[in-house]
C-alpha beads as a LAMMPS data file, in Angstrom:
LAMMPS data file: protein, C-alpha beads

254 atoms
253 bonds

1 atom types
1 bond types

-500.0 500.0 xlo xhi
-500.0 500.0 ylo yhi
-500.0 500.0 zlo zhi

Masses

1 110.0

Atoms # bond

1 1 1 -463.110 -404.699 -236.329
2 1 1 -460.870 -406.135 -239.224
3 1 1 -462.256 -406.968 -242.185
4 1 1 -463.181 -410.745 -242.578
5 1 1 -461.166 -412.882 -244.688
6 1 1 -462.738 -414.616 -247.476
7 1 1 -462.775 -418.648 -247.314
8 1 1 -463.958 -420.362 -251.145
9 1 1 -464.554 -423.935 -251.914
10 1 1 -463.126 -424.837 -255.228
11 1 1 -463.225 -428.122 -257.629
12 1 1 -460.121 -427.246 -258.903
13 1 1 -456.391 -427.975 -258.121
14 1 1 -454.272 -424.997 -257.473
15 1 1 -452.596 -423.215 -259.524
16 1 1 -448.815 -425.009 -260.180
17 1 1 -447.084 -422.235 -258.327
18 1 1 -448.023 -422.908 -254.906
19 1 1 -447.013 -426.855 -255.479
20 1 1 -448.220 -430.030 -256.609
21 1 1 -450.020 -431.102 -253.820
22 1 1 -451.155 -427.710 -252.697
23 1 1 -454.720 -427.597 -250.657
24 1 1 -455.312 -423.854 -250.467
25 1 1 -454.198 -420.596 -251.586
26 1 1 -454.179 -417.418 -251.398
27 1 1 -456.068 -414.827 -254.474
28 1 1 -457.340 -411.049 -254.071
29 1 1 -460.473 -412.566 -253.149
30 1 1 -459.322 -414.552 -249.546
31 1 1 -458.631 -418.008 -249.644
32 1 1 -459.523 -420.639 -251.564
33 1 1 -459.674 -423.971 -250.489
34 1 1 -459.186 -426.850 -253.095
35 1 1 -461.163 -429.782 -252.650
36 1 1 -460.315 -433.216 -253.924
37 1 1 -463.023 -435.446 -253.455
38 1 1 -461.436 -437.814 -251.265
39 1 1 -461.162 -436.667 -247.840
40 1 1 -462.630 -433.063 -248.366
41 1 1 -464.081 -432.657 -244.632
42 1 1 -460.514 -433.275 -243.142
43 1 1 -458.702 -431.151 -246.186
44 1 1 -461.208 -428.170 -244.583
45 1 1 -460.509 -429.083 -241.341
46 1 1 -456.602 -429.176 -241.706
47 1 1 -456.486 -425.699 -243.572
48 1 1 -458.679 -424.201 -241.037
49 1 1 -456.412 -425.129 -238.734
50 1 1 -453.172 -423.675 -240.586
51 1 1 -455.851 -420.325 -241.297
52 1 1 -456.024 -420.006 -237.392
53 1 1 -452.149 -420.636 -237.237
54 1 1 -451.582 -417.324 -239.154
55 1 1 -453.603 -415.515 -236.610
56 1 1 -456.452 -414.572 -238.880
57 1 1 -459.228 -414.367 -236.390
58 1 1 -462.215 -412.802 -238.557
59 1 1 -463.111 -415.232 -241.286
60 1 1 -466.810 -415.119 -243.515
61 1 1 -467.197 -418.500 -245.526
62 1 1 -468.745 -417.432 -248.956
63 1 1 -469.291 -418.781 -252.270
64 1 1 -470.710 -422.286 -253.257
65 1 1 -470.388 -425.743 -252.261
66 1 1 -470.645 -424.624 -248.210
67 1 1 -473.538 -427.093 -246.431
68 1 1 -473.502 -428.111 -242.524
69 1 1 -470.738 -430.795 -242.665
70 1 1 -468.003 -428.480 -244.460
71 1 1 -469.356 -425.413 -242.503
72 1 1 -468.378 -427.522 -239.072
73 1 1 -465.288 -429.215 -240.514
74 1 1 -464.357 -425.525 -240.531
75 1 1 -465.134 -424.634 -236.935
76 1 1 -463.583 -427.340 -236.111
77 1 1 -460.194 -426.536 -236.887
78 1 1 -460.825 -423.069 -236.734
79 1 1 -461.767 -423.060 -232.544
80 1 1 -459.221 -422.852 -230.304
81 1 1 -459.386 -423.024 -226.669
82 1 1 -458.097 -419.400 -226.357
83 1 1 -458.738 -416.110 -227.782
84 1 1 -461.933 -414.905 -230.212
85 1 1 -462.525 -415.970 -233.554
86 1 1 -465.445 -414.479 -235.565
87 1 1 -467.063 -416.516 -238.013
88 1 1 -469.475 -415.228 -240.934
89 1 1 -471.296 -418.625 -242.091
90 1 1 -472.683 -419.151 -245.607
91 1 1 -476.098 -419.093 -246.602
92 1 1 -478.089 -422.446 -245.563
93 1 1 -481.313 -423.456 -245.852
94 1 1 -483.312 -423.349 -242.557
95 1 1 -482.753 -427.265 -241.448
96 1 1 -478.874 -426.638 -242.359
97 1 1 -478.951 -423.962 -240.387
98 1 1 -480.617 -425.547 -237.393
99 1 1 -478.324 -427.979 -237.527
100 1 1 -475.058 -426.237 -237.273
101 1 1 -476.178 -424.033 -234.583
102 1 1 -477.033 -426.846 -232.448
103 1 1 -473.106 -428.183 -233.279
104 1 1 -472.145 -424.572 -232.237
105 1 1 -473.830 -424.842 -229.587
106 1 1 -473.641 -428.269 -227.902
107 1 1 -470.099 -429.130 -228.979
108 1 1 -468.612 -425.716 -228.601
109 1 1 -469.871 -426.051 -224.850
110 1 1 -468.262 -429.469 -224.635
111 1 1 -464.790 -428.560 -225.530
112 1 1 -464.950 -424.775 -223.390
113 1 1 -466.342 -427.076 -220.380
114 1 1 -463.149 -429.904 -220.667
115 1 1 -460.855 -427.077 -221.195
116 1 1 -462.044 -424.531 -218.548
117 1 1 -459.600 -424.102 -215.714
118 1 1 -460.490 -426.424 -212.215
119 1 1 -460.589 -423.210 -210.310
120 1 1 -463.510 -421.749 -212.370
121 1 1 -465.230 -425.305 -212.218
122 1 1 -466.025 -426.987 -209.335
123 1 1 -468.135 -429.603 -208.627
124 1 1 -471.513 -427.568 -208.310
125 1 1 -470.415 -425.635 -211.545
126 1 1 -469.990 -428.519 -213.379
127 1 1 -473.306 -429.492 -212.135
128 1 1 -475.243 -426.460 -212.551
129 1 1 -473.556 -425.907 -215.811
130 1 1 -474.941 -429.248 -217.159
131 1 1 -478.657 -428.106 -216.171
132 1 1 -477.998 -424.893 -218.195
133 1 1 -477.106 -426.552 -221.556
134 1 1 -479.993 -428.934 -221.042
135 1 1 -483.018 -426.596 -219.962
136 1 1 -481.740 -424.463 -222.651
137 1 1 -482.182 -427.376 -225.488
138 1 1 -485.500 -428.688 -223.646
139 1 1 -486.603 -426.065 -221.612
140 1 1 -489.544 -427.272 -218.676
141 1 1 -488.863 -431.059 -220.059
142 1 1 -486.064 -431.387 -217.918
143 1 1 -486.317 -432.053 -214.133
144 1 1 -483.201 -432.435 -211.819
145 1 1 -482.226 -432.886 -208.938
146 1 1 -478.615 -431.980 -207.299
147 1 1 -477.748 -433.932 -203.876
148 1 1 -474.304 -432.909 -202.420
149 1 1 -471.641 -432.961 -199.419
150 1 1 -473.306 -434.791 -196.637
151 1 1 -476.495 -435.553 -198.110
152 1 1 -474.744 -438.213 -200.430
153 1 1 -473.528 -439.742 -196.828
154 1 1 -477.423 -440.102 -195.611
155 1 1 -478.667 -441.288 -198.810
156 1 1 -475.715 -443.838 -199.312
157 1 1 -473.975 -442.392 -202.379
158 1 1 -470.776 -443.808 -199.850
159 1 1 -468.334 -444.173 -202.855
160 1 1 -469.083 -440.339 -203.907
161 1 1 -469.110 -438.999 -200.599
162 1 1 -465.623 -440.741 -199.458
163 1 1 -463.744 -439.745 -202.447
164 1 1 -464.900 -436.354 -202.586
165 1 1 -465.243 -434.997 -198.978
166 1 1 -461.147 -434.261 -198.429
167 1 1 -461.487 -431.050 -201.098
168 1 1 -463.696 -427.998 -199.745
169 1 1 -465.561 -428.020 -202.456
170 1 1 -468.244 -430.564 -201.729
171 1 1 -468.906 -433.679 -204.146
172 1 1 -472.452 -433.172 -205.744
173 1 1 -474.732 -435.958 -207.759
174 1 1 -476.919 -434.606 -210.871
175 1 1 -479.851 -436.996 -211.289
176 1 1 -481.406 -435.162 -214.591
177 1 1 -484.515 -436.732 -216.311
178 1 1 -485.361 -435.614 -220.050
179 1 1 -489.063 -436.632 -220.077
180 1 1 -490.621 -435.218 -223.993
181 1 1 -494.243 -437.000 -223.109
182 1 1 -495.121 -435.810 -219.339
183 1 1 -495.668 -438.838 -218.935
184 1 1 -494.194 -440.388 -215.593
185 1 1 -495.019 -443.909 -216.377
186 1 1 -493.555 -443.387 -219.786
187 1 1 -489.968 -446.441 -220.326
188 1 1 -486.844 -444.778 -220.075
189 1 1 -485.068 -445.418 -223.267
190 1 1 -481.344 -444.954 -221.578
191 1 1 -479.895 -444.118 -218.923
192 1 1 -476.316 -442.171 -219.430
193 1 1 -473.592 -441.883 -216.507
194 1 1 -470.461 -439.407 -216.940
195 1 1 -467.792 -439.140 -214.606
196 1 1 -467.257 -435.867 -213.825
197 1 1 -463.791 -435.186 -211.205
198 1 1 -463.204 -431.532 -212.051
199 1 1 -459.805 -432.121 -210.377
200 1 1 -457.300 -435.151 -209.331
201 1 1 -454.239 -434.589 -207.471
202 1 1 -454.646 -437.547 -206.361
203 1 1 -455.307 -438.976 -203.075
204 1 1 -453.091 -439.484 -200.217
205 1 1 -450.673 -440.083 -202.909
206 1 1 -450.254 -437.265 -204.417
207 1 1 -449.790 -437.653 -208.246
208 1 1 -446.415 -435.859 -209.841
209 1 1 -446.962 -432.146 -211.407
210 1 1 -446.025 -433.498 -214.431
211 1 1 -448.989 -436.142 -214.179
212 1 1 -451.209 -432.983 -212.995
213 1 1 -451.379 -430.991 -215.662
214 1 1 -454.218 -432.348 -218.076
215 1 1 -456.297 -433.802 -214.490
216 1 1 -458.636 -430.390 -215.068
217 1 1 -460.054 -432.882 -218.185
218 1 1 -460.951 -435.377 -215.987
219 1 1 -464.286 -434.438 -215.935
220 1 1 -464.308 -434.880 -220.036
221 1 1 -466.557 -438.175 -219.460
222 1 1 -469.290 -435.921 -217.696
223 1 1 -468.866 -432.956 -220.139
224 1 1 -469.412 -435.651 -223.267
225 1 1 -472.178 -437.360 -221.890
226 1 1 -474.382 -434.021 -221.299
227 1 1 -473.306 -433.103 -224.864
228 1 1 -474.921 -436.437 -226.454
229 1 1 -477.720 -435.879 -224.414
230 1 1 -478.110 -432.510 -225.969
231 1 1 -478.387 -434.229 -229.175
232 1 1 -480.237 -436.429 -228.535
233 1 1 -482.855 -434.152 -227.135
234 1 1 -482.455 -432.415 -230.634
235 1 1 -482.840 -435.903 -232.556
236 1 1 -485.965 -437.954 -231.319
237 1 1 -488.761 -437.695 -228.409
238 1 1 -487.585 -440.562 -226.048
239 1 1 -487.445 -440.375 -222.429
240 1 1 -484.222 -440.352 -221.523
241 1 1 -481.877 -439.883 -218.154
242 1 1 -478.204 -438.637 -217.046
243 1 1 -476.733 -439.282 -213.730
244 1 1 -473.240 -437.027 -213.270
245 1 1 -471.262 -437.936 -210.317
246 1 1 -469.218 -434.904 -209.685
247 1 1 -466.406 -434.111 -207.646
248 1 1 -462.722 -432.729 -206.656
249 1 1 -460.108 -435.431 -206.137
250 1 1 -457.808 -433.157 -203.893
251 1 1 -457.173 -433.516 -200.002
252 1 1 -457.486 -429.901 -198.693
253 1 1 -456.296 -428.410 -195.435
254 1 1 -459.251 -430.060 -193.045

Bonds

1 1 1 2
2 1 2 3
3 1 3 4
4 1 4 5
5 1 5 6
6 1 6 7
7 1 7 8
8 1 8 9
9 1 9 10
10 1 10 11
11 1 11 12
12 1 12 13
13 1 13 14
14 1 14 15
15 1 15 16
16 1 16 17
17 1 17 18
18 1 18 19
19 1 19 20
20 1 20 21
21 1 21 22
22 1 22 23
23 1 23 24
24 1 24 25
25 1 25 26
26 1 26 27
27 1 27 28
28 1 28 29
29 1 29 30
30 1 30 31
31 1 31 32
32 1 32 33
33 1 33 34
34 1 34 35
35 1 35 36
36 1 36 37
37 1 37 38
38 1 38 39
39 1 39 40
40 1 40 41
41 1 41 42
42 1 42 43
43 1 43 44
44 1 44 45
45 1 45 46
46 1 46 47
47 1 47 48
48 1 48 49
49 1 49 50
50 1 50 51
51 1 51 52
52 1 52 53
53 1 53 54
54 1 54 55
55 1 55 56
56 1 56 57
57 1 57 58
58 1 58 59
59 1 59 60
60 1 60 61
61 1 61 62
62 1 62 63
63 1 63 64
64 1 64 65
65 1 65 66
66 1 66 67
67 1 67 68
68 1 68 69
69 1 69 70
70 1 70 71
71 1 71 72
72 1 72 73
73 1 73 74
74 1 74 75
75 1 75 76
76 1 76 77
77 1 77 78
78 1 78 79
79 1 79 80
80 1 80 81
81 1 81 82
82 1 82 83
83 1 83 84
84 1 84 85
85 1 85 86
86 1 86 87
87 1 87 88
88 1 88 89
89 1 89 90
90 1 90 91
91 1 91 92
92 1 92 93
93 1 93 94
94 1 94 95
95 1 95 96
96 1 96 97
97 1 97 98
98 1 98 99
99 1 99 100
100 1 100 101
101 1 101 102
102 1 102 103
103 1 103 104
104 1 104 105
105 1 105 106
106 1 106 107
107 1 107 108
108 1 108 109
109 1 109 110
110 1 110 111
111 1 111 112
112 1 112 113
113 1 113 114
114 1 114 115
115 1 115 116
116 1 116 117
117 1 117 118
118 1 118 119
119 1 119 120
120 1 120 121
121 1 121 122
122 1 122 123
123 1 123 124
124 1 124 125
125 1 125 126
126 1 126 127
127 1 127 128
128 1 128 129
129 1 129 130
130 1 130 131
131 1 131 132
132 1 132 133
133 1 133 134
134 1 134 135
135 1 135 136
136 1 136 137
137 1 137 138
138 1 138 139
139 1 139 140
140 1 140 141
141 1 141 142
142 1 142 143
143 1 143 144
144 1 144 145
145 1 145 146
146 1 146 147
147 1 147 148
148 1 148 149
149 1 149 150
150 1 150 151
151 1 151 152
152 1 152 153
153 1 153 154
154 1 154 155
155 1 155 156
156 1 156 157
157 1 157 158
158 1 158 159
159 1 159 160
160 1 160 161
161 1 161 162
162 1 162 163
163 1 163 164
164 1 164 165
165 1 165 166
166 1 166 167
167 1 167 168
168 1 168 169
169 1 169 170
170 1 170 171
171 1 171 172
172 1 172 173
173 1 173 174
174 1 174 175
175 1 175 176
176 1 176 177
177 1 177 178
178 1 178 179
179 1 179 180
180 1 180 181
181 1 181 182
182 1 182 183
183 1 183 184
184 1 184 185
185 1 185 186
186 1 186 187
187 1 187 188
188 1 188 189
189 1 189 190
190 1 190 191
191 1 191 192
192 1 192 193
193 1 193 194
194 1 194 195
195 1 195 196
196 1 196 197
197 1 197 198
198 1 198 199
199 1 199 200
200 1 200 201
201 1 201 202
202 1 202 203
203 1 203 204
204 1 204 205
205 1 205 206
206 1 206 207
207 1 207 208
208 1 208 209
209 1 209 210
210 1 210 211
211 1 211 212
212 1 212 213
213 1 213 214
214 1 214 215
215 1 215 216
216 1 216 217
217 1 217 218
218 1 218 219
219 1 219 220
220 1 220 221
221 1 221 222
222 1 222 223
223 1 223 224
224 1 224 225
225 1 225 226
226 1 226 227
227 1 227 228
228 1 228 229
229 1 229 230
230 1 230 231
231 1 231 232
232 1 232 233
233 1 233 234
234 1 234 235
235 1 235 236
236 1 236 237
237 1 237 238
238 1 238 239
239 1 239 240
240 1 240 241
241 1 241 242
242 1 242 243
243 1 243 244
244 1 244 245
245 1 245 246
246 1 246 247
247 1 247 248
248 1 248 249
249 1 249 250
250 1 250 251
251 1 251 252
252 1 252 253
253 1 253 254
């Protein structure tokens, strides 16, 4: 393992060598990253980004002035949607903490679901992957149920069912109910509804490769919607539901 590669806050500009206008540079400590007081979220965003650009994958964040919102700004430009990148975070105080794991956590899931390749995701993985997030932030508070393939037909999910019944992998519905109280009589605060096509080639026009290449993201609206859910779970005790129709857009050979 490499040694990790310091990352400081600091109040003051850089030093006149590395420019005017300079953001970051480099000491025999690691980085330091120079803070302005206008926009310093984005200015720790943008050099994590440039960081990650250099191929340093093993970072620790140390020093003052770190809290939840710079720690994430970090991650945020840090995370890319391939290879490993190790982290050390700074010392926070329990509800900072909390806080920034749940961001790991929900968010990171959000971005590795949208960017996860449409033969590793289906529509049942999409599905089942969305019950995993959410029994893992609420645990037993979260019922579900999954209908799919010709069970939508019976049931008259029509719209579903006649989109999605050309690919072999069968269109699915996630009815998911986020219930704090127990309580089945208790008012659903909200309902959310993400589409979720893990794949669009299109129909029986077939879209252009060029116009094929991002349709793995289709699904993004499905993927975001579970992710505020998670968050909301972690924010306040109302009743809440999520309805994910889910298929593959793709005519196979049947």
């Amino acid at each position: 393992m490499t040694e990790a590669m310091k990352i400081t806050l600091s109040t003051q500009p850089a030093d006149g060598r590395w420019g005017e206008k300079a953001t970051w540079s480099i000491n025999n400590d690691g980085i330091a990253l120079h803070l302005n007081g206008k926009d310093d979220l984005g200015l720790i965003q943008r050099a994590a980004r440039k960081i990650d650009g250099m191929g340093i994958k093993h970072v620790a964040l140390s020093g003052e002035g770190w809290n939840t919102d710079r720690a994430w700004a970090f991650w945020a430009g840090y995370k890319g949607p391939k290879g490993q990148r190790q982290v050390e975070w700074p010392s926070l105080d329990d509800a900072q903490r909390s806080e920034l794991d749940n961001r790991l956590t929900i968010i990171d899931w959000v971005r590795d679901t949208i960017n996860a390749p449409a033969e590793e995701l289906g529509p049942e993985q999409l599905a089942q992957r969305a019950v995993d997030l959410l029994c893992g932030v609420a645990g037993e508070k979260i019922s579900y149920r999954i209908t799919k393939g010709e069970d939508l037909r019976e049931q008259g999910y029509l719209g579903l069912h006649t989109v999605g019944r050309g690919s072999e992998r069968p269109p699915v519905l996630l009815a998911l109910d986020y219930n704090p109280t127990g309580d089945k009589e208790a008012p659903v605060y909200a309902c959310l509804v993400g589409k979720g096509i893990t794949f669009d080639s299109g129909g029986y026009s077939i879209k252009q490769s060029a116009f094929m290449d991002s349709m793995k993201s289709d699904m993004g609206g499905a993927a975001t919607i579970t992710g505020a859910l998670a968050f909301a779970i972690t924010r306040g005790p109302e009743q809440t539901r999520e309805a994910l129709p889910v298929l593959r857009r793709q005519p196979d050979q049947r």
